[in-house]
N, C-alpha and C positions, 0 to 999 in steps of 0.2 A: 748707112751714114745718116746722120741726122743733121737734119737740114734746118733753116732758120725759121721758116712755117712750122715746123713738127717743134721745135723749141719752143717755139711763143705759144703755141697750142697746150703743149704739158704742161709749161709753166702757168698760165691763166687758166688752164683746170684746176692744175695742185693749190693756186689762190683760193678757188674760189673753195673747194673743199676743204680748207684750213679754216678759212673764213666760215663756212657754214657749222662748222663742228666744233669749232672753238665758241660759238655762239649757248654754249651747252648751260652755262650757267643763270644766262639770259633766261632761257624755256625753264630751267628747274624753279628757281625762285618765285616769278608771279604764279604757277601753276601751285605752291604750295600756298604761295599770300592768298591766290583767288578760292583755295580750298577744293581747288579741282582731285588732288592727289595729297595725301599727310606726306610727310618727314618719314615717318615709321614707317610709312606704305613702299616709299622710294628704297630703304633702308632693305626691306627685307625681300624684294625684289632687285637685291644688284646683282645677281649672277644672268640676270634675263638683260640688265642694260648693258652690264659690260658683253654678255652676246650681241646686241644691238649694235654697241659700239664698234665690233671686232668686223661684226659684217658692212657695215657701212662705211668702214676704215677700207676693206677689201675691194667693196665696189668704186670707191671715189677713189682709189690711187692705182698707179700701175701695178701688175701680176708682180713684185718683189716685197718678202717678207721685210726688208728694211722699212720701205716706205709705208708699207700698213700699220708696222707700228710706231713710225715715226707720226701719225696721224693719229691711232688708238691710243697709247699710252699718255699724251696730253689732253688727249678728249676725256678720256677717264679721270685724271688727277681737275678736272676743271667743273665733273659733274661732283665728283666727292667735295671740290669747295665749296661748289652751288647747293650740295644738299646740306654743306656745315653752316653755309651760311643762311639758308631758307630753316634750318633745324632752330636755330636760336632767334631768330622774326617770327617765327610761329607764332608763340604764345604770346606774343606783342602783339595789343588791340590799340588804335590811336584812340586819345581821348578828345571825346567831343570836342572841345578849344580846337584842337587843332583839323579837326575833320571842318568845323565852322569857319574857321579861318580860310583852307583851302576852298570850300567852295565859294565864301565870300572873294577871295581874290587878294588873302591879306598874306600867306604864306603861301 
């Protein structure tokens, strides 16, 4: 039986693992603007993320195929937006005004 320890336990795990994995769009996007990784690079390497994702899905939730993909299948759909949306920021270079502005302190 499952006791009200072992509840608050799963459940503040299952947070914090939602939390950490849904964070996935965050890590795509500056690591393309900082030029650390291309758009094409992430692109043609998704069969090695969505592995990444499948196993990380399995280690942060309980042994049941429900919960790993309840965990996988939105982690995946949220690095495809971060890479759609890191994919069209790419070729976008700010222009000086605005680079000036921000370190002056005006934007």
């Amino acid at each position: 039986m499952l006791g009200l320890a072992q509840f608050l336990g799963l459940s503040g795990w299952l947070s914090l693992a939602f939390g950490l994995m849904f964070q996935t769009p965050v890590l795509v996007v500056p690591a393309v603007r900082l030029g650390l990784v291309s758009a094409a690079d992430l692109r043609r390497r998704r069969p090695i993320v969505m592995t990444v994702i499948l196993i990380a899905a399995a280690i942060l939730t309980p042994p049941d195929v429900i919960s790993q993909l309840l965990l996988a299948i939105p982690t995946w759909l949220l690095f495809e937006l971060g890479l759609f949306w890191a994919g069209r920021r790419e070729g976008i270079v700010p222009s000086a005004a605005a680079v000036g502005a921000a370190v002056d302190g005006r934007g």
